[in-house]
N, CA and C atoms of all chains as a GROMACS GRO file, in nm:
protein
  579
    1UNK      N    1  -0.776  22.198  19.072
    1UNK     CA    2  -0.790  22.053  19.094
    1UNK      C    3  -0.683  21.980  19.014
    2UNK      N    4  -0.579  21.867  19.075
    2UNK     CA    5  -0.530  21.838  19.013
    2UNK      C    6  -0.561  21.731  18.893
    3UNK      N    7  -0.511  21.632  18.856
    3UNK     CA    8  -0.497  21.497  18.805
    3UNK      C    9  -0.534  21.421  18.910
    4UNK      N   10  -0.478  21.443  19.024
    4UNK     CA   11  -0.517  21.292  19.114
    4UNK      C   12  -0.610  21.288  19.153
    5UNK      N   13  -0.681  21.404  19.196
    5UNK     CA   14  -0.805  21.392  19.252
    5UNK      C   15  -0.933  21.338  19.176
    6UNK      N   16  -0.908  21.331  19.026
    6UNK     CA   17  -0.999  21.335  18.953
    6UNK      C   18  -1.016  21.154  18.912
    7UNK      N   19  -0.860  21.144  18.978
    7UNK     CA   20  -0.895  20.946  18.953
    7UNK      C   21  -0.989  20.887  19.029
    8UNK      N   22  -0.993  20.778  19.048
    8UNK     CA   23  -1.070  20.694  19.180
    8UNK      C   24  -1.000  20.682  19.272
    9UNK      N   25  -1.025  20.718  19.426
    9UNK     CA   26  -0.955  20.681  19.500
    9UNK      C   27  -0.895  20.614  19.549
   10UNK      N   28  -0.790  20.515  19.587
   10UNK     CA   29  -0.717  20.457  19.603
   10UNK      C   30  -0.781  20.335  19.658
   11UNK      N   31  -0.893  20.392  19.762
   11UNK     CA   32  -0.961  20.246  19.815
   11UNK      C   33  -1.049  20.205  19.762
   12UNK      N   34  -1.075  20.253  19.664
   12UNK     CA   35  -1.231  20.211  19.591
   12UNK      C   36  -1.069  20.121  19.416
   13UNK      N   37  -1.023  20.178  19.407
   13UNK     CA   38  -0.910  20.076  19.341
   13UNK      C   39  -0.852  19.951  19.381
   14UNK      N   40  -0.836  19.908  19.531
   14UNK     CA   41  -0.783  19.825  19.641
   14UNK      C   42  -0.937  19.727  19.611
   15UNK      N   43  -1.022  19.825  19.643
   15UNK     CA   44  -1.128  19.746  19.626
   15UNK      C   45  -1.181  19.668  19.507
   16UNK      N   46  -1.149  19.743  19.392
   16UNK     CA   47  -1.162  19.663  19.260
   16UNK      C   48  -1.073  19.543  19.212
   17UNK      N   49  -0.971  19.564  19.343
   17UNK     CA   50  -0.884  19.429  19.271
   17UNK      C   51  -0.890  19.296  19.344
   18UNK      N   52  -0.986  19.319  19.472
   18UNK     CA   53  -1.035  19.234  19.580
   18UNK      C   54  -1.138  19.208  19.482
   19UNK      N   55  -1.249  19.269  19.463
   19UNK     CA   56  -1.319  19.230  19.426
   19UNK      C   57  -1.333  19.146  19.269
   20UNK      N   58  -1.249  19.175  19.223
   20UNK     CA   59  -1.243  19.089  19.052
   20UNK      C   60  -1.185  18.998  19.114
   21UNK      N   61  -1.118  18.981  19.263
   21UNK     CA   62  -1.057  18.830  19.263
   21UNK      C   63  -1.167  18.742  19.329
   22UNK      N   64  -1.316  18.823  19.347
   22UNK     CA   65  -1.398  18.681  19.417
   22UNK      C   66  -1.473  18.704  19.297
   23UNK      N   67  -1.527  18.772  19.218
   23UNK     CA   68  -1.625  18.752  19.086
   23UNK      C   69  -1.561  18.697  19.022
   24UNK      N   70  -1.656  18.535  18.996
   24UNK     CA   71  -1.620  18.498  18.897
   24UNK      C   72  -1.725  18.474  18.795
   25UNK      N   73  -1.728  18.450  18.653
   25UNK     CA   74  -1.846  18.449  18.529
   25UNK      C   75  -1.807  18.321  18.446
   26UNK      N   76  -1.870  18.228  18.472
   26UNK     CA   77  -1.880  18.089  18.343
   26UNK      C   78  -1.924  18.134  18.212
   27UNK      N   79  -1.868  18.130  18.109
   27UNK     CA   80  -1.885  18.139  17.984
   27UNK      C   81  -2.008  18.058  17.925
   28UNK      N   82  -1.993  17.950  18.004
   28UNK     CA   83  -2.084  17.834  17.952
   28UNK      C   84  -2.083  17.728  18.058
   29UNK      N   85  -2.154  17.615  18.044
   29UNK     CA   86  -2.125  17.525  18.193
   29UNK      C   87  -1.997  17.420  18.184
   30UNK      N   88  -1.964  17.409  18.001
   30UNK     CA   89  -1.867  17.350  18.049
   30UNK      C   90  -1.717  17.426  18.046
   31UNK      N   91  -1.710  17.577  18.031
   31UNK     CA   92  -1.576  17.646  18.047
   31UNK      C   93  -1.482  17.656  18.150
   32UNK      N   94  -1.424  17.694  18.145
   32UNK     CA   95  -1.357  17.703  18.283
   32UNK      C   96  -1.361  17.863  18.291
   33UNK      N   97  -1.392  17.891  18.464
   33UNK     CA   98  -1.438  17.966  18.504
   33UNK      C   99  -1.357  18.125  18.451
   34UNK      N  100  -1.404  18.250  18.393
   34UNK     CA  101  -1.351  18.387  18.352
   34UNK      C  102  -1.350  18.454  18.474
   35UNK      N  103  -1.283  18.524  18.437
   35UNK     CA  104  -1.281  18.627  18.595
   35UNK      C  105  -1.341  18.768  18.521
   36UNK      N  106  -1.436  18.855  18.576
   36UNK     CA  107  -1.479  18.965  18.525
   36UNK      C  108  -1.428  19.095  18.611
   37UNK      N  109  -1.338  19.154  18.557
   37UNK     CA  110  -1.343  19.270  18.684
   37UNK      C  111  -1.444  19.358  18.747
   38UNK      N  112  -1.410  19.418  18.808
   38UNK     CA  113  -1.557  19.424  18.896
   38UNK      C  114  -1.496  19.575  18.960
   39UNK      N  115  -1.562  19.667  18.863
   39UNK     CA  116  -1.542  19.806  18.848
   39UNK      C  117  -1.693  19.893  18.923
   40UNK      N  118  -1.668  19.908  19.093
   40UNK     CA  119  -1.818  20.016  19.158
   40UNK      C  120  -1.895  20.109  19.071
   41UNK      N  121  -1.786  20.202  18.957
   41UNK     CA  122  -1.876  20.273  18.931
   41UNK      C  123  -1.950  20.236  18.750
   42UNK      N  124  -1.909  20.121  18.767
   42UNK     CA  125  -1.993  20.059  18.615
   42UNK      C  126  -2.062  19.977  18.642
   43UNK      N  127  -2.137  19.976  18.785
   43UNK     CA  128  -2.227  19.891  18.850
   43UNK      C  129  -2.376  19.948  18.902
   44UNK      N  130  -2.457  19.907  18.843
   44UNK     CA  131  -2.614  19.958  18.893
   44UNK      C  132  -2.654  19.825  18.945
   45UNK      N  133  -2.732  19.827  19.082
   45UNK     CA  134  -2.772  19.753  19.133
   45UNK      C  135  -2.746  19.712  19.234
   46UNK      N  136  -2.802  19.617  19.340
   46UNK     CA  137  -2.718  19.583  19.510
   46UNK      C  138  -2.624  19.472  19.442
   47UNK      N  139  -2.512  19.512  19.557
   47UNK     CA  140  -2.385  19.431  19.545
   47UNK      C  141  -2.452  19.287  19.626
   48UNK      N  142  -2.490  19.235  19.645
   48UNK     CA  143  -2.552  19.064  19.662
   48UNK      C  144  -2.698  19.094  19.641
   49UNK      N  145  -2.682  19.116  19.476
   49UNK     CA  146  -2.795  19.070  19.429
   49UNK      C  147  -2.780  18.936  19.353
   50UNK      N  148  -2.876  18.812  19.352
   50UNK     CA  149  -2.871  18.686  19.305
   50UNK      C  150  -2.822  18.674  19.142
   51UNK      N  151  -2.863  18.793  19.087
   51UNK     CA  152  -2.850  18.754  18.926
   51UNK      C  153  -2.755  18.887  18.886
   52UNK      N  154  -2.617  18.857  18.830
   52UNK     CA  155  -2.561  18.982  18.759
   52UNK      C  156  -2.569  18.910  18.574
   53UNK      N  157  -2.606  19.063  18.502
   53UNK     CA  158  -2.614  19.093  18.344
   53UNK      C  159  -2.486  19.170  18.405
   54UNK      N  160  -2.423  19.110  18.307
   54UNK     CA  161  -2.349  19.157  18.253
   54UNK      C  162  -2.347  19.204  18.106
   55UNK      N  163  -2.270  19.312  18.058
   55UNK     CA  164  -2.336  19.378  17.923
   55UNK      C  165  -2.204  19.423  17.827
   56UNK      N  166  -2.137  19.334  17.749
   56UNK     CA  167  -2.040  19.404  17.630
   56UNK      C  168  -2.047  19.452  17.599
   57UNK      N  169  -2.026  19.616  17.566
   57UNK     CA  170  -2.098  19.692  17.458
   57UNK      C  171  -2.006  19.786  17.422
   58UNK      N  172  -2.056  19.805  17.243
   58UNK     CA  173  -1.927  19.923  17.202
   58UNK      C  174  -2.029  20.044  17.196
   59UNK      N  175  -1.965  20.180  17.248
   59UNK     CA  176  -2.065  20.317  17.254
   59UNK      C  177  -2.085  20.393  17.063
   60UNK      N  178  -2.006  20.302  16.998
   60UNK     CA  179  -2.004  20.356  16.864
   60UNK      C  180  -2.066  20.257  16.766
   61UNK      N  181  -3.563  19.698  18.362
   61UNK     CA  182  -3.527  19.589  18.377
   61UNK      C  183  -3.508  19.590  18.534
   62UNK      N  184  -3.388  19.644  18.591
   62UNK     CA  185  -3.336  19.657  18.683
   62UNK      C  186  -3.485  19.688  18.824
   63UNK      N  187  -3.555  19.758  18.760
   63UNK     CA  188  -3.648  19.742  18.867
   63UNK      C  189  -3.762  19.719  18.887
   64UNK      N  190  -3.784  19.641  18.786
   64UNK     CA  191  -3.868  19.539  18.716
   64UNK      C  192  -3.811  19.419  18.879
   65UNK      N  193  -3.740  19.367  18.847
   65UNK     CA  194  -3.672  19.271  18.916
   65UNK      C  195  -3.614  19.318  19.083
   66UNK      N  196  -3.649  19.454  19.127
   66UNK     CA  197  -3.616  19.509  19.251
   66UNK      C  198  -3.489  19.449  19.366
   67UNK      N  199  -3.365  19.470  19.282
   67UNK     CA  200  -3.292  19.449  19.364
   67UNK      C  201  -3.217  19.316  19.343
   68UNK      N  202  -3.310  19.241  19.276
   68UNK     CA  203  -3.200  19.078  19.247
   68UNK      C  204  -3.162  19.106  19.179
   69UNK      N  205  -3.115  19.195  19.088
   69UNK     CA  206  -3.030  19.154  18.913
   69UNK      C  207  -2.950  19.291  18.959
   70UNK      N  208  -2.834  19.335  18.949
   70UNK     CA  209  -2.715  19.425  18.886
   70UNK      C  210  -2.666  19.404  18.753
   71UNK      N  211  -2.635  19.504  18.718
   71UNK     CA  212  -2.578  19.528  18.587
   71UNK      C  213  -2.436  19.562  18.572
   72UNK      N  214  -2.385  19.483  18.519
   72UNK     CA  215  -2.219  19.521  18.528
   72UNK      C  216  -2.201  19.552  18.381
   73UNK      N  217  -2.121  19.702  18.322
   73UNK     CA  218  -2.160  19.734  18.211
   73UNK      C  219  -1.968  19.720  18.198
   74UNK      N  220  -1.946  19.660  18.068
   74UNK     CA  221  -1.814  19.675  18.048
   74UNK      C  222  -1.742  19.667  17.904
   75UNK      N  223  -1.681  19.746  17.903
   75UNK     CA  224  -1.626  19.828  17.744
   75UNK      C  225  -1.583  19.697  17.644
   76UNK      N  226  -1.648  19.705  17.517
   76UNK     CA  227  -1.572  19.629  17.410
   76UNK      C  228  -1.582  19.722  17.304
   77UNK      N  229  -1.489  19.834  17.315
   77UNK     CA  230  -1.461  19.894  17.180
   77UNK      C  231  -1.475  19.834  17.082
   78UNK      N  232  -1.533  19.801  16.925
   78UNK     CA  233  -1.512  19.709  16.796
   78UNK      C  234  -1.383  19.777  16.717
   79UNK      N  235  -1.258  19.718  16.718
   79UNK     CA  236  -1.148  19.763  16.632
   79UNK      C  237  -1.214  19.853  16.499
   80UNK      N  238  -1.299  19.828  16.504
   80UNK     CA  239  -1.339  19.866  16.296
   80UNK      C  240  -1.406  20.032  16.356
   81UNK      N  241  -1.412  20.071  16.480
   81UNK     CA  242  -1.498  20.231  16.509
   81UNK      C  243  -1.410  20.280  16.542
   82UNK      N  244  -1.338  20.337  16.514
   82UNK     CA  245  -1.236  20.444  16.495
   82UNK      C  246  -1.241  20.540  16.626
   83UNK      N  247  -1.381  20.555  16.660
   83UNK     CA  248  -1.373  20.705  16.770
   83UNK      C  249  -1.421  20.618  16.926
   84UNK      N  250  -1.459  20.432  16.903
   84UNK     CA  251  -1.513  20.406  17.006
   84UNK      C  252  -1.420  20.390  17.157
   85UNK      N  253  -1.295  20.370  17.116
   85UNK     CA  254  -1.194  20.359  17.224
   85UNK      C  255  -1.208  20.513  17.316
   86UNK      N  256  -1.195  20.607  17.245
   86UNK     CA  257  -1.192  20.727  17.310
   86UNK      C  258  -1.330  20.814  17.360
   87UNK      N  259  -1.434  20.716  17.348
   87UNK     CA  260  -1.607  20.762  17.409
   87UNK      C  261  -1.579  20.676  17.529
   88UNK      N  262  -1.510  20.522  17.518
   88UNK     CA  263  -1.525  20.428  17.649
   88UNK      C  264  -1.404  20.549  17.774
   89UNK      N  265  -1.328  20.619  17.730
   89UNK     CA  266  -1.246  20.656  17.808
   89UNK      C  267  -1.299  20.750  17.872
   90UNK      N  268  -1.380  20.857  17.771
   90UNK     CA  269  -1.448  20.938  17.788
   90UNK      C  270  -1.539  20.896  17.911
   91UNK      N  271  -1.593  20.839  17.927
   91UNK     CA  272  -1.704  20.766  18.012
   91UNK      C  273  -1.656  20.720  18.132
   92UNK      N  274  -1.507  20.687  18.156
   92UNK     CA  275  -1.446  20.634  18.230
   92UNK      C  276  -1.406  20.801  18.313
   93UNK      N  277  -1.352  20.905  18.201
   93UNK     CA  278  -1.315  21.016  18.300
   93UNK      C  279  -1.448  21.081  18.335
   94UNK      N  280  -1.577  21.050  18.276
   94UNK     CA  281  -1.690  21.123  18.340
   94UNK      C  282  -1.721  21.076  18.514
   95UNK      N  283  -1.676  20.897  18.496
   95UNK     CA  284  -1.700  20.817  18.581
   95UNK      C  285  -1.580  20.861  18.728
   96UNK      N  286  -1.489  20.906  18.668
   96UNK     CA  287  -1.376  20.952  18.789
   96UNK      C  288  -1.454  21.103  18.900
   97UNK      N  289  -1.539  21.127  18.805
   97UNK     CA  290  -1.614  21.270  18.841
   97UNK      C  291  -1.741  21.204  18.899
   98UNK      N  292  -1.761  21.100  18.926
   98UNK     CA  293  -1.890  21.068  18.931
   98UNK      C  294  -2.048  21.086  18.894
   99UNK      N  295  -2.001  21.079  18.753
   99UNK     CA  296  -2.066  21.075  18.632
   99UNK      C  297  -2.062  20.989  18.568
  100UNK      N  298  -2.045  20.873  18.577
  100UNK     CA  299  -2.041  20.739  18.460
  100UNK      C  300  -2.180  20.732  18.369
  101UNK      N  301  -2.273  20.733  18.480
  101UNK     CA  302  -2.413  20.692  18.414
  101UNK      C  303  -2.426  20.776  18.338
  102UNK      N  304  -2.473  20.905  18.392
  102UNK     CA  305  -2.544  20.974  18.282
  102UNK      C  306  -2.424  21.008  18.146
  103UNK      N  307  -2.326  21.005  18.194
  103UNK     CA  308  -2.258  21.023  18.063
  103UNK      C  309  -2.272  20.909  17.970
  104UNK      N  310  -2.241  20.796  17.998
  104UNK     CA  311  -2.260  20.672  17.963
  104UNK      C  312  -2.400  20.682  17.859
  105UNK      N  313  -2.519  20.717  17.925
  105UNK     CA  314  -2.635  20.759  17.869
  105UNK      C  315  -2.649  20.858  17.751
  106UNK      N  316  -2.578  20.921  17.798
  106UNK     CA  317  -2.548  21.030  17.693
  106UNK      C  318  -2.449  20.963  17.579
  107UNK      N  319  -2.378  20.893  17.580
  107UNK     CA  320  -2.311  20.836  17.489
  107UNK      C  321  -2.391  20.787  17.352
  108UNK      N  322  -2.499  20.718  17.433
  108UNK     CA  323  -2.584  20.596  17.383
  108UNK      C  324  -2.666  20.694  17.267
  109UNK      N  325  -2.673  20.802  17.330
  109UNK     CA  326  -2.803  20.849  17.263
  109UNK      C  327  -2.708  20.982  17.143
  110UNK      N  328  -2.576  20.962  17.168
  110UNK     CA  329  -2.499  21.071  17.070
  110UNK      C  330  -2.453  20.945  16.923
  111UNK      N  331  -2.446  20.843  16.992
  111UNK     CA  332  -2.405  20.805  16.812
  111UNK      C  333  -2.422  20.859  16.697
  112UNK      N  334  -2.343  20.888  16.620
  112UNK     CA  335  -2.182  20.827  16.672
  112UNK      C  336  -2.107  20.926  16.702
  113UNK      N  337  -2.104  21.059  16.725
  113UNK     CA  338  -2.089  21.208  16.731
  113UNK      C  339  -1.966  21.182  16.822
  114UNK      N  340  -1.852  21.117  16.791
  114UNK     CA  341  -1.795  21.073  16.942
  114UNK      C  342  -1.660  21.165  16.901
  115UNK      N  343  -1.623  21.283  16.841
  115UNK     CA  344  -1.490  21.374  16.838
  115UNK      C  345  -1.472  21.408  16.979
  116UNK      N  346  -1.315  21.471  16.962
  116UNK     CA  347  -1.291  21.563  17.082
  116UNK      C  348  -1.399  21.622  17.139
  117UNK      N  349  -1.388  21.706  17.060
  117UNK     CA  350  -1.478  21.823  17.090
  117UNK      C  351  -1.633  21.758  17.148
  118UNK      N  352  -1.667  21.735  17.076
  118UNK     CA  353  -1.799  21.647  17.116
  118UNK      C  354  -1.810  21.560  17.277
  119UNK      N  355  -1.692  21.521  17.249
  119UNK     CA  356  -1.700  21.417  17.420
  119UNK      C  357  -1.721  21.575  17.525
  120UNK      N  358  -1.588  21.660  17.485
  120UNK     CA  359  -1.594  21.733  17.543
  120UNK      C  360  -1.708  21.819  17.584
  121UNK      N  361  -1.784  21.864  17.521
  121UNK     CA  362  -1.900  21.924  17.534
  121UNK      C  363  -2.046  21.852  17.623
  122UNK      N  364  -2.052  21.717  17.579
  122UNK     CA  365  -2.115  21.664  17.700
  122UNK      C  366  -2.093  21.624  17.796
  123UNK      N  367  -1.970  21.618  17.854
  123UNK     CA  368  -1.890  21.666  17.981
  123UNK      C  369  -1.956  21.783  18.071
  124UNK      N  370  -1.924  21.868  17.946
  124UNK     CA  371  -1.963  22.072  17.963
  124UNK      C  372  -2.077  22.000  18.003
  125UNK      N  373  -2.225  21.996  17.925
  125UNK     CA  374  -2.359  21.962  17.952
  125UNK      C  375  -2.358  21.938  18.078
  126UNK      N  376  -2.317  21.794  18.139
  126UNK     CA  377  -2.346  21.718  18.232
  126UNK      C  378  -2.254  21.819  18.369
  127UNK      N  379  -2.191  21.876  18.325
  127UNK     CA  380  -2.113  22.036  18.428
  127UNK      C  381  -2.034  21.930  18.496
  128UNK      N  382  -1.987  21.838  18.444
  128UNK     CA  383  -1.843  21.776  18.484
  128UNK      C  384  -1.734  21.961  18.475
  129UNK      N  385  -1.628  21.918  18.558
  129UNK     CA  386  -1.538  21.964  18.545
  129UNK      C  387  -1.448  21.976  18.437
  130UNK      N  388  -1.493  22.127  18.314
  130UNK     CA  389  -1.451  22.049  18.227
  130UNK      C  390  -1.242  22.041  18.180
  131UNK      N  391  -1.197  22.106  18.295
  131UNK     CA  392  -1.053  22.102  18.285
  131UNK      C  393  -0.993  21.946  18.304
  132UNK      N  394  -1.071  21.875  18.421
  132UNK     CA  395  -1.038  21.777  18.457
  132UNK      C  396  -1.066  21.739  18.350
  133UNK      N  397  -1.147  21.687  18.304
  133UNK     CA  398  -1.260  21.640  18.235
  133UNK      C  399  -1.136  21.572  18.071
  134UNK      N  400  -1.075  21.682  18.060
  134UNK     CA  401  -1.021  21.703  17.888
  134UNK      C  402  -0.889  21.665  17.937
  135UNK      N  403  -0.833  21.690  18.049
  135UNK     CA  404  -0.713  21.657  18.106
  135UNK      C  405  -0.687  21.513  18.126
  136UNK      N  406  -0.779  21.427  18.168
  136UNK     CA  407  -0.831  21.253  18.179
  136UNK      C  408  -0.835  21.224  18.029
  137UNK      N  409  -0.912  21.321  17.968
  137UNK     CA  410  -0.938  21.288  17.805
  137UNK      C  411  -0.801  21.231  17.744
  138UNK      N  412  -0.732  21.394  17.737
  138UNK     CA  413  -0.609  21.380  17.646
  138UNK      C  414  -0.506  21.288  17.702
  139UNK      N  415  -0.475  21.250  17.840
  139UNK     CA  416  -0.391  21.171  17.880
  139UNK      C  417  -0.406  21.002  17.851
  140UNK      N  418  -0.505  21.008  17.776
  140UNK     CA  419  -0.553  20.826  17.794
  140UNK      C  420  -0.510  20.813  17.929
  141UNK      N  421  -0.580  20.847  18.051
  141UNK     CA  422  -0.538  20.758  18.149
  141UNK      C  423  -0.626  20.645  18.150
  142UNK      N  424  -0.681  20.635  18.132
  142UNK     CA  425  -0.843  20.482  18.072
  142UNK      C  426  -0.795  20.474  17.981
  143UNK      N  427  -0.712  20.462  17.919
  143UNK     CA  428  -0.719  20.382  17.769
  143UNK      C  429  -0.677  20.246  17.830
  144UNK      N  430  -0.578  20.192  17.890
  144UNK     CA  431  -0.530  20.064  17.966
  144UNK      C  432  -0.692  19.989  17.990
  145UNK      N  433  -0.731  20.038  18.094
  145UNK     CA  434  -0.840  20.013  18.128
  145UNK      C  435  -0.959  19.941  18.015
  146UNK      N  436  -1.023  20.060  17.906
  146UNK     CA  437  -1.074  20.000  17.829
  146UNK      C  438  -1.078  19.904  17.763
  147UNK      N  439  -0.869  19.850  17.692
  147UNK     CA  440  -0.807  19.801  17.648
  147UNK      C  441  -0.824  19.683  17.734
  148UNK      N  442  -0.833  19.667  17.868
  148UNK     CA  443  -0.851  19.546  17.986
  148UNK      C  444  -0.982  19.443  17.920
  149UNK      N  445  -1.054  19.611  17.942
  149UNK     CA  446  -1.206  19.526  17.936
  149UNK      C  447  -1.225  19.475  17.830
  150UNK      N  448  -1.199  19.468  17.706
  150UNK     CA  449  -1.200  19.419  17.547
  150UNK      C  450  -1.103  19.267  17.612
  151UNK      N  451  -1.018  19.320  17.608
  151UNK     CA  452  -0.880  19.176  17.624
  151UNK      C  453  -0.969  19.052  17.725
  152UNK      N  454  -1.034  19.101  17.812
  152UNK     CA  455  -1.148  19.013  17.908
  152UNK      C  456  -1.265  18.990  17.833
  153UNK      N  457  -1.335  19.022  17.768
  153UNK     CA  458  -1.433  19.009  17.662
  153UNK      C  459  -1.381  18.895  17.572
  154UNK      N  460  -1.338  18.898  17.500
  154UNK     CA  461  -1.243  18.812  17.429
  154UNK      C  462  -1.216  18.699  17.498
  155UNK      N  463  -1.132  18.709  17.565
  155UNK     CA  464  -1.128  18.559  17.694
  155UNK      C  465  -1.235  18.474  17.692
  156UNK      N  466  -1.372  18.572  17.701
  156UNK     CA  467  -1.502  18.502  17.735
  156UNK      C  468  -1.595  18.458  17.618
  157UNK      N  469  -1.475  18.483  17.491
  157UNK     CA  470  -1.545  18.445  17.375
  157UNK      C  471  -1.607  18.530  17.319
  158UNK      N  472  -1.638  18.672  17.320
  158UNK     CA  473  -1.749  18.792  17.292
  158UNK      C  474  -1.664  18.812  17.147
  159UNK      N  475  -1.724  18.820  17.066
  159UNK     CA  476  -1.697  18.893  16.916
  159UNK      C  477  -1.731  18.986  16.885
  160UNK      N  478  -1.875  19.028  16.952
  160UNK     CA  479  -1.977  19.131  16.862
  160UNK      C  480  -2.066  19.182  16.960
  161UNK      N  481  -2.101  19.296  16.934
  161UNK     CA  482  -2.161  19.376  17.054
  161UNK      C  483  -2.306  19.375  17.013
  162UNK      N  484  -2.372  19.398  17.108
  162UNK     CA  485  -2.368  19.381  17.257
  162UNK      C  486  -2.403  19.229  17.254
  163UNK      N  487  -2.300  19.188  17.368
  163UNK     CA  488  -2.317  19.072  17.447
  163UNK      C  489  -2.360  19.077  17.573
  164UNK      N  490  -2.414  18.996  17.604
  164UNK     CA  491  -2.498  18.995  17.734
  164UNK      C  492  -2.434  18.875  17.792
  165UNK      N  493  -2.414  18.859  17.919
  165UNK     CA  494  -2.398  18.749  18.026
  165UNK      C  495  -2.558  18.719  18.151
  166UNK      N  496  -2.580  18.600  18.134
  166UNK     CA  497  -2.679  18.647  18.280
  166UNK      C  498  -2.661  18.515  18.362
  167UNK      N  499  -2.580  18.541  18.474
  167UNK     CA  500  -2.491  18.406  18.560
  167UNK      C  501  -2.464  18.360  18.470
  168UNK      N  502  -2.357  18.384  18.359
  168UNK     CA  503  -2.309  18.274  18.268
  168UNK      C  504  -2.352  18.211  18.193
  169UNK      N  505  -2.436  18.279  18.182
  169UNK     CA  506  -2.572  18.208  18.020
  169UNK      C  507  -2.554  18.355  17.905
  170UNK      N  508  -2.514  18.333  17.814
  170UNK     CA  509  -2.506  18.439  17.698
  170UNK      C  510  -2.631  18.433  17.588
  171UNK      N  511  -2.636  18.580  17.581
  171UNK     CA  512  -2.681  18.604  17.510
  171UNK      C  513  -2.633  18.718  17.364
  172UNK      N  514  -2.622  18.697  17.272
  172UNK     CA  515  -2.584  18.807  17.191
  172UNK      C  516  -2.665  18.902  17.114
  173UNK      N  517  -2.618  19.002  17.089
  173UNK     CA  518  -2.708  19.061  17.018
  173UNK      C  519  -2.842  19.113  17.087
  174UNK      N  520  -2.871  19.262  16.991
  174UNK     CA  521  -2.994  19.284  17.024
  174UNK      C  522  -3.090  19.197  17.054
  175UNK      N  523  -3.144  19.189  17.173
  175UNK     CA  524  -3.228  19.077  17.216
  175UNK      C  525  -3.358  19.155  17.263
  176UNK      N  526  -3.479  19.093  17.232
  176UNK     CA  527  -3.650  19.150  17.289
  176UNK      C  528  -3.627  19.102  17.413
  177UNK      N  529  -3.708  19.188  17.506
  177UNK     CA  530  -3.723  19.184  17.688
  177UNK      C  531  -3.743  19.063  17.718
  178UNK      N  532  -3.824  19.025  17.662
  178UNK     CA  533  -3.876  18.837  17.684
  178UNK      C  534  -3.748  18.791  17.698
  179UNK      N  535  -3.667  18.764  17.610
  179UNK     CA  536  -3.517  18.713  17.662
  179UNK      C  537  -3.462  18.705  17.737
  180UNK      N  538  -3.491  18.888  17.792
  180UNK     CA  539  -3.398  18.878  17.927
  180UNK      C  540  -3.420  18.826  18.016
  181UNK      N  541  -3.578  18.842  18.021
  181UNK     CA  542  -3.678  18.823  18.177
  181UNK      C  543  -3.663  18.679  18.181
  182UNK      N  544  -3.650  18.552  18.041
  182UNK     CA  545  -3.660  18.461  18.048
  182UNK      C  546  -3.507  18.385  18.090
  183UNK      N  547  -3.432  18.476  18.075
  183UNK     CA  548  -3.242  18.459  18.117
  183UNK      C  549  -3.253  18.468  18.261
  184UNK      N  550  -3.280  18.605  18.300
  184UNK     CA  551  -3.295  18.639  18.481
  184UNK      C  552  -3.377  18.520  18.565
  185UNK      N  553  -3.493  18.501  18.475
  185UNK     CA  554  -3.616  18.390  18.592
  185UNK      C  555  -3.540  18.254  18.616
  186UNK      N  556  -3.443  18.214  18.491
  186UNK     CA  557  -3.393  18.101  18.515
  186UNK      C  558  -3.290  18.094  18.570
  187UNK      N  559  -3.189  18.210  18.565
  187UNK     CA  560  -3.097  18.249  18.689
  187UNK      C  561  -3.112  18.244  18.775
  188UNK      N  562  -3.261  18.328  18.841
  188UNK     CA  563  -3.284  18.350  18.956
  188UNK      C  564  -3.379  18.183  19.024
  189UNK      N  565  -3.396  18.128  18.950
  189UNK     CA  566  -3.403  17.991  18.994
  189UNK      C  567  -3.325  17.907  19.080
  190UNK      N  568  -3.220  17.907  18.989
  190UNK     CA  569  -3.093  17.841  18.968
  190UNK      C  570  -3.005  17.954  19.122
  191UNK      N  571  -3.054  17.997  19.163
  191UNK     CA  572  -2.947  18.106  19.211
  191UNK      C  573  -2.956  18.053  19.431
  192UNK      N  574  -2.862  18.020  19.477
  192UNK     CA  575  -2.903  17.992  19.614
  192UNK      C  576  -2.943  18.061  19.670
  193UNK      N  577  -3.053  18.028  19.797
  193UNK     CA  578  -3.136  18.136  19.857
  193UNK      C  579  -3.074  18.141  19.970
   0.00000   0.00000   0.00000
C-alpha cells in the first residue's frame, strides 16, 4: 500500500473545501462571522442537523 | 449527548494542540493518520483515555490495537503529513478567540471549559430554538 492511498481521497478533499466555504460559526452575536473547516471524518452526526457543537480540544 | 438529542446536534471535533504539551501536536496527527484509515473515532477515543502516554511508540501501538495498517499507519506518522492540518485547526481556533481547552461552540454560543451536561442540554435547547424549522 502506498502513501496515497492512505490519504483521503481526493473527493472527499474537494469536498472539504466546498464545504468550509458554506459553514460558517459566530463567535458571538456581535463578531463577524469565522469560517470552521468542515473535515467528514471529524464529524459524528447528520450533515443537516439544526445544532452543530463544536469541540476545541487538546488530546494531551 | 449525541443521541440523547437523535439526530439534531453533530459534533465537529477539531484539534487545538496547547503549545506548553510537548507530545500533543503529534497524538492530533496521529488521529488524523488513524482517520485516513478510517479510524478517527476510535482512535481519537483511544487517545482520550491514554493520557498522556502520547510517544512514538505508543501512538504506534494503538494503531497496532485498533489493526490499522501499521506500515501506513507510522509512514503518515513520521512524515507529518497532518501536521499542516493540525497547525490549521489551532490557527482557526485562535481566530475564534479559543485560549484553553476544551472549548465548546453550540451555533455560536461558547462555552469553555469542563462543563456539567446541564450546560450542554441547556446550550443545544436554546440553539435548537433559535434554529429554523
Amino acid at each position: 500500500m502506498n502513501s496515497g492511498s492512505l490519504r483521503s481521497p481526493w473527493c472527499v478533499r474537494v469536498y472539504t473545501i466546498v464545504a468550509a466555504s458554506i459553514l460558517a460559526c459566530t463567535f458571538n452575536a456581535t463578531a463577524a462571522p469565522v469560517r470552521i473547516a468542515f473535515e467528514p471524518m471529524m464529524i459524528k452526526g447528520p450533515m443537516n442537523a439544526p445544532v452543530t457543537l463544536v469541540e476545541f480540544s487538546d488530546y494531551q | 449527548m449525541l443521541d440523547e438529542y437523535d439526530g439534531r446536534v453533530r459534533l465537529v471535533f477539531r484539534d487545538f494542540p496547547l503549545p506548553s504539551h510537548d507530545l500533543a501536536v503529534a497524538a492530533h496527527e496521529a488521529a488524523r493518520c488513524a482517520g485516513a484509515q478510517q479510524r478517527y473515532w476510535p482512535y481519537h477515543d483511544r487517545l482520550f483515555g491514554e493520557q498522556p502516554r502520547f510517544q512514538r511508540d505508543d501512538l504506534i501501538r494503538y494503531a497496532r490495537d485498533l489493526g490499522l495498517d501499521r506500515e501506513g499507519f507510522t509512514r503518515c506518522l513520521d512524515s507529518h503529513a497532518e501536521q499542516a492540518a493540525v497547525l490549521a485547526s489551532r490557527e482557526e481556533g485562535r481566530a475564534l478567540g479559543v485560549t484553553s481547552t476544551p472549548t465548546f461552540m453550540v451555533n455560536g454560543s461558547t462555552l469553555v471549559g469542563a462543563q456539567p451536561v446541564e450546560a450542554f442540554r441547556q446550550a443545544i435547547n436554546e440553539a435548537l430554538r433559535k434554529a429554523p424549522r
